[in-house]
FIMARDO-369778 format. One line per 5 residues: for each residue z, y, x of C-alpha. Coordinates in nm, 3 decimals. Layout:
N
Z,Y,X ~ ...
% end
This chain:
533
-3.139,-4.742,-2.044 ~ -2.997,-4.385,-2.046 ~ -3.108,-4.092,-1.816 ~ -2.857,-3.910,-1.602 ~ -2.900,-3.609,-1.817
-2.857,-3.816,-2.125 ~ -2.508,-3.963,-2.030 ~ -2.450,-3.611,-1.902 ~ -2.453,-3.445,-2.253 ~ -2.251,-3.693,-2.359
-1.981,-3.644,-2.163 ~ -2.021,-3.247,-2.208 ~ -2.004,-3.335,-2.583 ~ -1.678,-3.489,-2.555 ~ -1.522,-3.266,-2.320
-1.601,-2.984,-2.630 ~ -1.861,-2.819,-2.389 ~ -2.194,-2.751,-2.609 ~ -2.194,-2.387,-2.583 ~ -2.456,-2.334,-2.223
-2.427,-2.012,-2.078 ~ -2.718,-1.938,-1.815 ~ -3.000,-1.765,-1.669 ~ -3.263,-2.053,-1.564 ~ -3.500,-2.094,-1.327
-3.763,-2.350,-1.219 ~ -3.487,-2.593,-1.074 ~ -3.301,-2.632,-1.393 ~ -3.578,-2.687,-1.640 ~ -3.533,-3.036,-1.636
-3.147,-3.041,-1.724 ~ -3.264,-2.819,-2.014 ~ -3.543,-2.999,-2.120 ~ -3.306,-3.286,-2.258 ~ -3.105,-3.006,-2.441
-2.981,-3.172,-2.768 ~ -2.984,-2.990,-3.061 ~ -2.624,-2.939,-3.137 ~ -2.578,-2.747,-2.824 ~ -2.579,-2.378,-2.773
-2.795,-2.218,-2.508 ~ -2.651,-1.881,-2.435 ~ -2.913,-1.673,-2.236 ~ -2.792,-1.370,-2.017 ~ -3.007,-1.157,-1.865
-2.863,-1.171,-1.481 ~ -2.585,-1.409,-1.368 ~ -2.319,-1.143,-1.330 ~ -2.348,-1.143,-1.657 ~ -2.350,-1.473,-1.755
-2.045,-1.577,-1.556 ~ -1.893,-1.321,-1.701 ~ -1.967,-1.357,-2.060 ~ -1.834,-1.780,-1.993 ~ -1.509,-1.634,-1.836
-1.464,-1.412,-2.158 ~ -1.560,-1.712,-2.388 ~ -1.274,-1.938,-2.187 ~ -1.000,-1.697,-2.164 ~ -1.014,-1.630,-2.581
-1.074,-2.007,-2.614 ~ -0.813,-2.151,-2.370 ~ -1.082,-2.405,-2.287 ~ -1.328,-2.513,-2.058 ~ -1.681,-2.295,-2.051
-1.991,-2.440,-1.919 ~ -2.210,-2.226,-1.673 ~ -2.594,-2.341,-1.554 ~ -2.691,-2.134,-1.240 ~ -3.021,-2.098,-1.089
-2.978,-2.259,-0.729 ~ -2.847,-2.006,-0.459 ~ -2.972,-1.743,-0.570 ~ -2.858,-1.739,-0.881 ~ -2.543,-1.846,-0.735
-2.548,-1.555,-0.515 ~ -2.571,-1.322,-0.835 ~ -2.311,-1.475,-0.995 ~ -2.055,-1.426,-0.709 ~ -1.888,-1.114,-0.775
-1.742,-1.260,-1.150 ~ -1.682,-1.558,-1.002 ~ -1.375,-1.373,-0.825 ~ -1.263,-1.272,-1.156 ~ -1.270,-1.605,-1.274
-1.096,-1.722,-0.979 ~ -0.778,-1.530,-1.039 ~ -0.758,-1.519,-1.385 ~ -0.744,-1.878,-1.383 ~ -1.059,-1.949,-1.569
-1.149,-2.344,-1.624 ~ -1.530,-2.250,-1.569 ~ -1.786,-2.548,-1.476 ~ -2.044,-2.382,-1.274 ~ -2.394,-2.616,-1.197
-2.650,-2.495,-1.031 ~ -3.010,-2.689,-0.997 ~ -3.151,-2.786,-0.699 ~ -3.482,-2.913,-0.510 ~ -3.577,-3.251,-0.519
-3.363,-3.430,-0.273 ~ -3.632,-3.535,-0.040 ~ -3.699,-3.166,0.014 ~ -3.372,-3.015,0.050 ~ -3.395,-3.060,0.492
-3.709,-2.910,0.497 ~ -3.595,-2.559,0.328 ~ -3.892,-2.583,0.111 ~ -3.876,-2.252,-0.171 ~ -3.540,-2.278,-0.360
-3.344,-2.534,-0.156 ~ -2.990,-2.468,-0.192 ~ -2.930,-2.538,0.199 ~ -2.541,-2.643,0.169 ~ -2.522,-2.600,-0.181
-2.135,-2.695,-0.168 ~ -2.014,-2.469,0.084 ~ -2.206,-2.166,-0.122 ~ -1.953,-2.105,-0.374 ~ -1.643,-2.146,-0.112
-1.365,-2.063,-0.096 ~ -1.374,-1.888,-0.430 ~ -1.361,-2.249,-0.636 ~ -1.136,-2.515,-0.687 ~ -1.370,-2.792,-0.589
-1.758,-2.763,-0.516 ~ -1.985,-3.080,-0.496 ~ -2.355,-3.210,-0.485 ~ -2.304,-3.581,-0.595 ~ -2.457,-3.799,-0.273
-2.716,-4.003,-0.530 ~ -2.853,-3.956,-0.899 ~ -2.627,-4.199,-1.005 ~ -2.344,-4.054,-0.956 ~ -2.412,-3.721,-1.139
-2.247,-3.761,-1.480 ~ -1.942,-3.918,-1.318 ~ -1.942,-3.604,-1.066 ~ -1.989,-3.391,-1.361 ~ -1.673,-3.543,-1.531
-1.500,-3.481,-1.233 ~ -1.560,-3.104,-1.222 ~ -1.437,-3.081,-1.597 ~ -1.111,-3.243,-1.523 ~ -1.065,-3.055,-1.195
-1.126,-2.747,-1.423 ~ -0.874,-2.807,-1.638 ~ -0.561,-2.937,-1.423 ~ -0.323,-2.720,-1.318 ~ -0.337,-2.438,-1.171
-0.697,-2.411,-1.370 ~ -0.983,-2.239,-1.218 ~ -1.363,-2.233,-1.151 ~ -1.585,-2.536,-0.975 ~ -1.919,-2.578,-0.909
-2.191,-2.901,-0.910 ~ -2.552,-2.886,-0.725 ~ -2.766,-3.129,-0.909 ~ -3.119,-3.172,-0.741 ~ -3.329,-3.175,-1.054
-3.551,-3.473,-1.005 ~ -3.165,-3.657,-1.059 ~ -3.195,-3.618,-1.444 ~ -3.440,-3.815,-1.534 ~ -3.335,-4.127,-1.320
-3.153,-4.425,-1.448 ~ -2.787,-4.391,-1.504 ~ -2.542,-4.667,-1.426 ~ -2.464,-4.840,-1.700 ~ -2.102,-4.784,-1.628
-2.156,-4.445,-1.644 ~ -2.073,-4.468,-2.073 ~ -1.709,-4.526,-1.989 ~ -1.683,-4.184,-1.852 ~ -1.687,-3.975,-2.240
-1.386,-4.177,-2.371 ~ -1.184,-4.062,-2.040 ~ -0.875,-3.843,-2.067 ~ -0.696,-3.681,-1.792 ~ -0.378,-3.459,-1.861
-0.155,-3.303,-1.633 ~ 0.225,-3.346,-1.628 ~ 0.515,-3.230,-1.406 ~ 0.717,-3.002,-1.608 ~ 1.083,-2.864,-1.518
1.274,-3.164,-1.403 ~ 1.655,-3.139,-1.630 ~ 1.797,-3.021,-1.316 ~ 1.600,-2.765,-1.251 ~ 1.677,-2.610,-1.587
1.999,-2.641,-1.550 ~ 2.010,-2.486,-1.211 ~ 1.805,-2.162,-1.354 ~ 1.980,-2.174,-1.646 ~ 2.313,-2.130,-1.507
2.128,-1.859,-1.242 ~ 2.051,-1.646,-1.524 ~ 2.375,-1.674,-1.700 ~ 2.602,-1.553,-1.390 ~ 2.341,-1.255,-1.323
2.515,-0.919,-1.382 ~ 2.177,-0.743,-1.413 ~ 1.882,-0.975,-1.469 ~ 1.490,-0.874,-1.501 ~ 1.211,-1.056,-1.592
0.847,-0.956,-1.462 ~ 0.615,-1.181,-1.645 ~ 0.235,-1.252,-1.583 ~ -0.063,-1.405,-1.710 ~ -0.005,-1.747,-1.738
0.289,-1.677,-1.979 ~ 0.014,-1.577,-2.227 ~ -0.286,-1.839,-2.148 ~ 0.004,-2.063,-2.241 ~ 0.071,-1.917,-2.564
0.426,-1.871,-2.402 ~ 0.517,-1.504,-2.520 ~ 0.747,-1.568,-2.824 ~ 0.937,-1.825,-2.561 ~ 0.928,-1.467,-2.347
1.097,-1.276,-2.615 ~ 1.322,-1.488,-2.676 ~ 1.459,-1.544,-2.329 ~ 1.412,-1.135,-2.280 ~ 1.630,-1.149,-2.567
1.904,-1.366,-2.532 ~ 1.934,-1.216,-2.128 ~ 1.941,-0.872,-2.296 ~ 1.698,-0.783,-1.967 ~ 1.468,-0.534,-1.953
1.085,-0.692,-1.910 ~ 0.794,-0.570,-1.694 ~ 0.409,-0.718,-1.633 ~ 0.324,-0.836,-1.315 ~ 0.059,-0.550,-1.141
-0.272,-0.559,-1.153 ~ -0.278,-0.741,-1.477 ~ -0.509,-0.957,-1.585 ~ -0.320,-1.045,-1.931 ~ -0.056,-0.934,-2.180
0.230,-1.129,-2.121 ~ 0.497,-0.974,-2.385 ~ 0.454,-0.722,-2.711 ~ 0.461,-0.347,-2.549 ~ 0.683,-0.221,-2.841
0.956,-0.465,-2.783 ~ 1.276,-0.265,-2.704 ~ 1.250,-0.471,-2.342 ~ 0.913,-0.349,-2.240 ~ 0.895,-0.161,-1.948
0.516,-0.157,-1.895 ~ 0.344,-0.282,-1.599 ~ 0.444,-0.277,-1.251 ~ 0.259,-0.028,-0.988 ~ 0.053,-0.220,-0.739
0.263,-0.116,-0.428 ~ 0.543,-0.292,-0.240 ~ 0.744,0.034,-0.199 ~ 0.690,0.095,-0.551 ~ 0.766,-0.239,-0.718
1.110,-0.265,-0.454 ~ 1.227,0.071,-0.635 ~ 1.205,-0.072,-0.995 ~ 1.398,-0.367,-0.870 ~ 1.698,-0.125,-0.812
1.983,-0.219,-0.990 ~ 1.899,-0.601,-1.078 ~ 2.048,-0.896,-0.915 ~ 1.783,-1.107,-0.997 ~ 1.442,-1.121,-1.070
1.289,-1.372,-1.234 ~ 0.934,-1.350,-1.189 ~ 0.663,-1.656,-1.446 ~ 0.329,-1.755,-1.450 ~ 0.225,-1.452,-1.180
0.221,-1.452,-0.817 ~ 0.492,-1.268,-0.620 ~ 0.290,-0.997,-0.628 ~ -0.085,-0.870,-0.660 ~ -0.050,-0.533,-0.497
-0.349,-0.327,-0.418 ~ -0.286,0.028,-0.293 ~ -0.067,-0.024,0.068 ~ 0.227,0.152,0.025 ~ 0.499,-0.017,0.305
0.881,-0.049,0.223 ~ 1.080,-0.392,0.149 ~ 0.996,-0.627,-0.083 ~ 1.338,-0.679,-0.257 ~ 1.636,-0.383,-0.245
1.948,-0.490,-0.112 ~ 2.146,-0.757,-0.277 ~ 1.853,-0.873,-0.532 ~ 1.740,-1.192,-0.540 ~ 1.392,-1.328,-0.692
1.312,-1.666,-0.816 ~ 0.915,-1.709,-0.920 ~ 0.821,-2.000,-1.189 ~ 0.442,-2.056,-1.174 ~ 0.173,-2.307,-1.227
-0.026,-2.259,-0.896 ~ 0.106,-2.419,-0.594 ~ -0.055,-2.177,-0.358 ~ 0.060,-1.884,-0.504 ~ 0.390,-2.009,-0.473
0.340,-2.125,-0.111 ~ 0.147,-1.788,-0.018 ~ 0.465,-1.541,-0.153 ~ 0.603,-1.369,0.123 ~ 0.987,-1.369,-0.037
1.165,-1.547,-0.294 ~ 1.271,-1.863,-0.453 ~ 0.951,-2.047,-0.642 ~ 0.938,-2.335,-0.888 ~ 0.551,-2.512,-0.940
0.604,-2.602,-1.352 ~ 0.373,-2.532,-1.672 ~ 0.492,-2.164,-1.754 ~ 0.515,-2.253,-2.141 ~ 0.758,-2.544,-2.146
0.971,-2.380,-1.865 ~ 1.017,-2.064,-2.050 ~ 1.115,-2.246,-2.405 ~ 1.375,-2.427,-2.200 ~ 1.520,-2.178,-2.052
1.510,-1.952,-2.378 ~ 1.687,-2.282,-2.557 ~ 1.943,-2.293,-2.247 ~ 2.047,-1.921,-2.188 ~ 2.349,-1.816,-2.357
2.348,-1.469,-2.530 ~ 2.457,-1.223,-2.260 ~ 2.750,-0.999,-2.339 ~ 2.521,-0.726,-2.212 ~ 2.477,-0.430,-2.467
2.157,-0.447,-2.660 ~ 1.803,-0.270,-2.495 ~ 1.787,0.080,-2.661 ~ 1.480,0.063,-2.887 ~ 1.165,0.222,-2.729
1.110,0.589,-2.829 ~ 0.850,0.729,-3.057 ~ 0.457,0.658,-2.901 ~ 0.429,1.018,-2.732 ~ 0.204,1.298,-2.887
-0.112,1.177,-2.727 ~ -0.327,1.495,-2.562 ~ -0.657,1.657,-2.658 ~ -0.933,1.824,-2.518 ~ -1.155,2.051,-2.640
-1.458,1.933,-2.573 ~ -1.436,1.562,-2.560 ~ -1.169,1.246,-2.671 ~ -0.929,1.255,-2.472 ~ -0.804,0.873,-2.372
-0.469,0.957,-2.544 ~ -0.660,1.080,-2.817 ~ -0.910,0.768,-2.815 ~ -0.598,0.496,-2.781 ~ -0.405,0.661,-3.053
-0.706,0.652,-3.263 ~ -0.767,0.287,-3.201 ~ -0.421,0.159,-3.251 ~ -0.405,0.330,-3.586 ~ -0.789,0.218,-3.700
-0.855,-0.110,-3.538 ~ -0.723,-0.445,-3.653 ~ -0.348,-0.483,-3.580 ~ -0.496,-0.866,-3.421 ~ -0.814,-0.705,-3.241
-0.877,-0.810,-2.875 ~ -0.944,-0.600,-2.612 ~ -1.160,-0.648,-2.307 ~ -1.032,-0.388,-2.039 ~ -1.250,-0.226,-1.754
-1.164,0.136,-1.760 ~ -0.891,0.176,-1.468 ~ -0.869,0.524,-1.489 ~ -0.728,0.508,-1.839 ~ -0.466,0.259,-1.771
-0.197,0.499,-1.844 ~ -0.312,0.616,-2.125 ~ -0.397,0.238,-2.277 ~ -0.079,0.140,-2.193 ~ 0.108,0.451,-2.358
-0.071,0.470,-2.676 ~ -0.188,0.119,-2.720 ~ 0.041,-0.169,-2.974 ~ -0.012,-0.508,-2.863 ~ 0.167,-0.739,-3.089
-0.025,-1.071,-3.072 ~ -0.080,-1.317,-2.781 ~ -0.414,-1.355,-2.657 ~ -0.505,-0.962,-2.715 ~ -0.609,-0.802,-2.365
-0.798,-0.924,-2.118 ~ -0.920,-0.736,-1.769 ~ -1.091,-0.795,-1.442 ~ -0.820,-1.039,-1.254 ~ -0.999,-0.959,-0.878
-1.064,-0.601,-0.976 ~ -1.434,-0.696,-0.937 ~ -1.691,-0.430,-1.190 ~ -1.879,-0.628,-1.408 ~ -1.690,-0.851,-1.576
-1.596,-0.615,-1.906 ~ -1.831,-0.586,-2.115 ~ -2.025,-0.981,-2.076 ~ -1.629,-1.109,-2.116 ~ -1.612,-0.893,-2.425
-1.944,-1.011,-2.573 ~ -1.856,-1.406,-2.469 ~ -1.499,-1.344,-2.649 ~ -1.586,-1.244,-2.927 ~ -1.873,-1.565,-2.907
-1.561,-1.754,-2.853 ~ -1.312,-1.606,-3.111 ~ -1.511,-1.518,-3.473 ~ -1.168,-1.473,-3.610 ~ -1.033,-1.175,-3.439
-1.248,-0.825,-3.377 ~ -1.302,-0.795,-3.032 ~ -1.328,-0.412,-2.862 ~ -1.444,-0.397,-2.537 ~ -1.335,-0.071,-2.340
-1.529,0.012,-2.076 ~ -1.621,0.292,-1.856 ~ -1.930,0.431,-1.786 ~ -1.943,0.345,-1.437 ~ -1.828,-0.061,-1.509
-2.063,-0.065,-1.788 ~ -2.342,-0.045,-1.571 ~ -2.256,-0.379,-1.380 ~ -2.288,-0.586,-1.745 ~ -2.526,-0.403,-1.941
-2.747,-0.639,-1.985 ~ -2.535,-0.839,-2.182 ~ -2.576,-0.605,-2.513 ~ -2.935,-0.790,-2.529 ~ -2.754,-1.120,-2.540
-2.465,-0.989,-2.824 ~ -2.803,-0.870,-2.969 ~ -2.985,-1.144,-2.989 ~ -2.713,-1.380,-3.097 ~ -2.553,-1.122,-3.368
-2.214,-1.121,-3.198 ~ -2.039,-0.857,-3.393 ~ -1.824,-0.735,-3.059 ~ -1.777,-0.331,-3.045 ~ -1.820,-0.205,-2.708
-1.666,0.148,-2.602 ~ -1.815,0.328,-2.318 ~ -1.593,0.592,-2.194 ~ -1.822,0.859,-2.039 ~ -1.709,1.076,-1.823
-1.958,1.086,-1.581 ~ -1.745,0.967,-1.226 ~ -1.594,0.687,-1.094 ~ -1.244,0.812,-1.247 ~ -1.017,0.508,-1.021
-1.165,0.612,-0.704 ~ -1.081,0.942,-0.754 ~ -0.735,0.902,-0.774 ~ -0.769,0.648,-0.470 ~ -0.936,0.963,-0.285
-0.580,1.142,-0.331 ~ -0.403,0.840,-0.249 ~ -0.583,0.759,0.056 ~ -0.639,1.170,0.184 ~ -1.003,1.062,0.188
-1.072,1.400,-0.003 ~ -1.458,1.453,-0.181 ~ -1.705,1.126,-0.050 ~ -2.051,1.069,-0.152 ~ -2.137,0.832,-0.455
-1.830,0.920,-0.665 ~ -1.990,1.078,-0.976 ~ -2.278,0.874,-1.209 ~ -2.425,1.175,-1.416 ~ -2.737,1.198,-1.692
-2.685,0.830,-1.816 ~ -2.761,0.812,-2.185 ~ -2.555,0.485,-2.297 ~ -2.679,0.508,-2.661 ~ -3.028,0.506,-2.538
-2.975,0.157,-2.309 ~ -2.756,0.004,-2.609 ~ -3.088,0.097,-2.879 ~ -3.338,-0.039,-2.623 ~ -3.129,-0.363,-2.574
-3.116,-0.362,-2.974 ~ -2.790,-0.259,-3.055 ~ -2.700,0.029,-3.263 ~ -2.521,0.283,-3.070 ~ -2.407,0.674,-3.141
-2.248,0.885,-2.888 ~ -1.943,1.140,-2.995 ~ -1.685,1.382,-2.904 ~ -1.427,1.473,-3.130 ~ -1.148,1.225,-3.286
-1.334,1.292,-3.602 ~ -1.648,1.159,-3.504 ~ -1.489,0.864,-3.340 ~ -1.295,0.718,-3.663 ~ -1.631,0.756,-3.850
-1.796,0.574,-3.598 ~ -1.561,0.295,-3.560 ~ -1.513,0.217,-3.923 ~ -1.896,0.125,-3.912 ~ -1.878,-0.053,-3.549
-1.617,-0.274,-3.771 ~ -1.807,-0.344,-4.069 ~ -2.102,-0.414,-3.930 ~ -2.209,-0.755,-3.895 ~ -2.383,-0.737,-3.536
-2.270,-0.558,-3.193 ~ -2.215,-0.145,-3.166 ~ -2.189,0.049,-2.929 ~ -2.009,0.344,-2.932 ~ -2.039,0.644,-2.650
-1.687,0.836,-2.603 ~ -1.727,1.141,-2.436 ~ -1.386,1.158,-2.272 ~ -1.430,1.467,-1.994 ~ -1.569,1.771,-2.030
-1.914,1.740,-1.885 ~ -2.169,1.984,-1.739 ~ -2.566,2.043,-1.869 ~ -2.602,1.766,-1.618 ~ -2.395,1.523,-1.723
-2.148,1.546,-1.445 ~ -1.770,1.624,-1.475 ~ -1.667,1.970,-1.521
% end
């Protein structure tokens, strides 16, 4: 008769889930121990990592990614990117091993003392199946609930004396399962929206990242232009939605209700997919919509339509909706978008790479298909000015806001997608969160390039000090870290520069090498002790 953990690699076979990204401990030694060998076993070196690196692998992969925790502990390290995962919609199956069950009520060392409510609310769906038994079937469960719209995150406590029991013999049914979602726009519906759009003097689309997990964006152009409308990313993206040198891109929306109301001037409707109505972060007070303009939100996540504080919202896959409504729209009389001007003249320093300089640099040197794994807020503007994203799938950034997740989710994309070069840009204080996952891109020969953008402070809390009036606190500058030095001792090449010139030398080699790089970007002017000028 089978084992528990027997039928349970079965069923992670046929789900596609034999890459295992984890950090183990004594409690999950005897999952591992029945390890076949066509499975992966990715090791990080501290769950923030590891979760990390898994949501990376899933969002490049648009499919499930398999996480093995170390009881609550572990579970406890792994919870700050677990609220990236969360909000970025990441299908991640989280397990986490636990003491013997006739233990668990006495505490003994390593009892996960309700393991379930742990992880809450953050996932979807957290269990700890009530007998051995019923493990693989629980396990199937947590795949499935994964995967079903709106996707996200769940997480199984297995008490590790369950694997080596008996399963039930019914338990082989469960590989050969299939469950698939449904429930797209209903013919009314598009016809309703349809005929919305074509009586709107001044429509606007504001598009988020569900458009591109779905693949959607060439629906999005198409829709942007037969509507003639002028296109904008949800804030505080997590996703490119929409090619930024389309004559319709407008960029990405601030994070601020008073802010986002004011580029709503003008339009008599909105119509907001796949993002929630809206993700602001710095509080800035006005009202939500100007006078006279409406806003209808298509999305895939029933609370974040039932949590929006205004609007219209439709629950519907984002990538069938928008090819119906790009099919159903007719060409607007509208005159055409004036094409987008020139990329401007990006600026220099004299002493370091400026992030204009560094961007500009990039989009002329990298791959024109190259991924890139996001954590450096403080250059947003700069990214976003300089930076020509074309193809769908090709940014990616921290969807809670959470440090950490940049440069493990750069290291488990590039894991997931060989194809494309993945860059992961980072800044220098983010890149301290993750850094431990250049051993594993080490280890494994991922050939990911990782940017660190030093320039020695928190650069996003800065700005939030003006914002907020808060004026000069403690802990805002992280001098005197040698990046080049942590990236050798992990086993990764790594070179630190200064000038443009340097930079395009050093990137040519990042991309022809056949392992990770790291590459140090002085991008302020520092002092003899590493701090910002």
């Amino acid at each position: 008769m089978a084992t528990v953990a027997e039928v349970t690699y079965r069923i992670l076979r046929a789900r596609g889930l034999t890459t295992i990204f984890g950090n183990p401990g004594s409690n999950e030694l005897p999952f591992l121990a029945h390890m076949p060998e066509d499975f992966t076993y990715v090791l990080g070196l501290h769950e923030g990592a590891v979760v990390s690196m898994a949501d990376g692998f899933a969002l490049a992969t648009g499919g499930p990614a398999f996480v093995n925790l170390h009881a609550a502990s572990g579970s406890g390290n792994a919870m700050g990117g677990l609220t990236n995962a969360v909000y970025s919609h990441s299908p991640l199956v989280l397990t986490a091993g636990q003491q013997v069950r006739s233990t668990i009520g006495q505490e003994v060392m390593l009892a996960n003392v309700d393991a379930t409510a742990l992880p809450q609310p953050l996932v979807k769906w957290s269990s700890e199946p009530a007998c051995a038994a019923d493990v693989p079937r629980t396990i199937d469960q947590a795949v499935h609930t994964a995967l079903l719209p709106a996707r996200g995150p769940v997480y199984v406590s297995v008490p590790y004396d369950d694997w080596a029991a008996d399963a039930d013999p019914d338990s082989e049914l469960l590989p050969g399962r299939t469950v698939r979602g449904g429930a797209s726009l209903s013919q009314e519906q598009v016809t309703e929206l349809v005929a919305l759009l074509d009586r709107a003097q001044n429509p606007l689309l504001v598009l988020g990242p569900q458009v591109d997990a779905a693949g959607a964006n060439a629906d999005a152009v198409r829709l942007a232009e037969a509507l003639r409308a002028p296109v904008w990313i949800a804030p505080s993206a997590p996703r490119c939605p929409f090619p930024t040198r389309h004559p319709a891109f407008r960029g990405v929306l601030p994070a601020a209700v008073r802010e986002v109301s004011t580029a709503f001037e003008g339009h008599d409707l909105v119509l907001v997919v796949g993002a929630p109505v809206f993700r602001y972060h710095q509080y800035l007070p006005g009202r939500y919509l100007p006078e006279g303009t409406r806003l209808v939100q298509i999305t895939e996540d029933p609370k974040e339509a039932a949590r929006a504080p205004f609007g219209d919202a439709v629950v519907a896959p984002v990538g069938p909706a928008l090819a119906a409504l790009a099919d159903g729209v007719s060409v607007a009389a509208r005159p055409p978008l004036p094409a987008l001007p020139p990329f401007p003249a990006p600026r220099t320093s004299p002493h370091s790479v400026h992030p204009d300089e560094l961007f500009a640099l990039l989009r002329e040197h990298a791959p024109d298909d190259a991924l890139y794994v996001v954590e450096s807020t403080s250059t947003a503007a700069s990214f976003w000015s300089q930076m020509d994203l074309r193809e769908p799938g090709s940014y990616l950034f921290p969807a809670s806001g959470g440090l950490g997740f940049g440069l493990p989710a750069a290291v488990g994309a590039q894991l997931g997608r060989p194809d494309r070069q993945v860059v992961g840009v980072i800044g220098d204080g983010s890149a301290n969160y993750g850094i431990t996952a250049l051993w594993t891109a080490a280890r494994h020969r991922i050939p990911v390039v990782i940017l660190v953008l030093k320039n020695g402070t928190y650069g996003a809390l800065r700005w939030f000090g003006e914002v907020l009036g808060t004026g000069e606190t403690p802990g805002m500058d992280v001098p005197g870290i040698d990046f080049t030095a942590l990236a050798r001792g992990y086993g990764v090449p790594a070179r630190s520069v200064s000038d443009g010139a340097a930079f395009v030398l050093a990137l040519k080699d990042a991309l022809s090498a056949d392992g990770p790089s790291l590459i140090e970007v002085v991008t302020a002017d520092l002092d003899e002790e590493g701090g910002p000028r």
